[in-house]
N, C-alpha and C positions, 0 to 999 in steps of 0.2 A: 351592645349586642345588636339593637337595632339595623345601626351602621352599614354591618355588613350582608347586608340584605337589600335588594333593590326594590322590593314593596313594602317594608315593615315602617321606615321614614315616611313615606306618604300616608299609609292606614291610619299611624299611631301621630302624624299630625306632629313631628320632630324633627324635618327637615331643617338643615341650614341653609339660608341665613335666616329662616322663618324665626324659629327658636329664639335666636339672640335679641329680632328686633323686639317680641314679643314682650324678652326682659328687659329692658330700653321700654318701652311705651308703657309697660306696666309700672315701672322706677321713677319713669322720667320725665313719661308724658302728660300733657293738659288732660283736662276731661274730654274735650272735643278732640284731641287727635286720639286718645284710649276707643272715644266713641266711632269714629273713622276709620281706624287701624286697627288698634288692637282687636277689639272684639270678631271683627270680622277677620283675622287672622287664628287666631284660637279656634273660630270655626270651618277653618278651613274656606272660607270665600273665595279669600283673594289671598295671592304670594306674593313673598319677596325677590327681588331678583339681586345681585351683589355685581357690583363693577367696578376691579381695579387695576386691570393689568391696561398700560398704553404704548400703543406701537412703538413711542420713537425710546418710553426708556426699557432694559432689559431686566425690571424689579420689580417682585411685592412688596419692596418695604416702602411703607404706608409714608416715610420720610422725602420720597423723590417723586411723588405725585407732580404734575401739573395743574393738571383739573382744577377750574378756581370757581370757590362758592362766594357770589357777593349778595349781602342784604342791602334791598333798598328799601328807605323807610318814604313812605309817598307823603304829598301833605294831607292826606285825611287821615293818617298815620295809618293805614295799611300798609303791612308787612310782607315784603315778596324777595325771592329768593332766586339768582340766577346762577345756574351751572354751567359753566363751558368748560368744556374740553373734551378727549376724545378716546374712546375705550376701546379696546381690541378685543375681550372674551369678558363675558360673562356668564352668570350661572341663574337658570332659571328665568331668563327673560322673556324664552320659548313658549314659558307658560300662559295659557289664555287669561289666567288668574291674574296676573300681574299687570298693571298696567302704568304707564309713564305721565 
């Protein structure tokens, strides 16, 4: 019921993709990304934003992505994560909450 309201999602703090990440980091996550993320998502701090459509293919399905995630693992074995590729529409990015 929410849903279909264009303030009851933000009051009641059940916006997507907020939502989903929320069950993902509560399931999924370390203590420190729970403490980083989650928490401050449940309190409405900070948002998620969701990015999947790309100009060159004409598809959501999650199969024909480009976009490539590679992990480098460093020699002090820190872990980093790089994203390339390139997004046409997103939701939620607008938000000042969000941040990249």
């Amino acid at each position: 019921m929410t849903g279909r309201s264009s303030l009851a999602p933000e009051a009641c703090n059940c916006s997507a993709p907020d939502t989903g990440n929320m069950e993902v980091f509560l399931k999924h996550g370390t203590k420190s990304q729970q403490s980083t993320y989650l928490k401050p998502l449940l309190k409405g701090e900070i948002r998620s934003a969701f990015l999947m459509t790309e100009p060159d293919i004409a598809s959501s399905d999650a199969r024909n992505l480009q976009t490539k995630l590679t992990k480098i693992v460093e020699s002090n074995g820190r872990v980093k994560y790089i994203l390339n590729g390139k997004k046409w529409w997103s939701t939620g990015a607008m938000d000042p909450r969000v941040s990249c």
